[in-house]
C-alpha positions, 0 to 999 in steps of 0.5 A, a space after each residue: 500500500 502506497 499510503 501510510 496508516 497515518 495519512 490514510 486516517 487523516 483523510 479518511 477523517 477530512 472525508 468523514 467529516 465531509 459526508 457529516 456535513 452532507 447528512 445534515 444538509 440533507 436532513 435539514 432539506 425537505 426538497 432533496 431527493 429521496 434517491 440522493 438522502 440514500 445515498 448520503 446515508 449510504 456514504 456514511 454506513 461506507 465511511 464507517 467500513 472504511 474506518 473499521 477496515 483501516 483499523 484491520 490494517 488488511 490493505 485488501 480489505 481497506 481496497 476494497 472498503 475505499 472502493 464501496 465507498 468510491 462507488 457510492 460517492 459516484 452514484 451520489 454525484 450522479 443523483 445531483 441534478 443542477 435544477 433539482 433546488 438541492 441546497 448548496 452546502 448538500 451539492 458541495 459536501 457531495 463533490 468533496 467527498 467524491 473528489 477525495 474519495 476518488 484521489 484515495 481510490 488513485 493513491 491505494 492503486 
């Protein structure tokens, strides 16, 4: 693995944090999409395996638990819609973490 324990931690936290703020947008919009509040959720559940697979320091299954994660972020991304009335701080905190979490995927290899 190309990437130390250490830094691997520091962004999955920054990523954590990033999905948090997109629960709350979300939560605290009525007019999001049922489809995209999923996958939000769904990002979190993924960043919790994430973090639990780092705590196994098993590189595989910390590959394999960036890339669930990578993937929900893709089928987030793809559910903003420009004239869907999202609020912004749920639109930025979604590409966020998809930019972070595809630079990670990169990075593992």
């Amino acid at each position: 693995m190309k990437v130390h324990k250490e830094e691997l931690q520091q962004r999955l936290s920054f990523i954590d944090r990033t999905i948090d703020h997109a629960v709350r947008a979300a939560q605290s919009d009525n007019g999001v999409p049922t489809e995209l509040k999923h996958y939000v959720d769904e990002l979190g559940e993924r960043a919790t395996q994430a973090q639990q697979a780092l705590q196994s320091r098993d590189a595989s299954r910390i590959r394999a638990s960036v890339e669930d994660l990578a993937r929900t972020s893709d089928h987030a991304q793809r559910n903003l819609r420009p004239s869907d009335g999202t609020n912004y701080q749920l639109k930025s905190a979604v590409i966020l973490t998809h930019i972070e979490v595809s630079a990670l995927r990169y990075q593992l290899g």
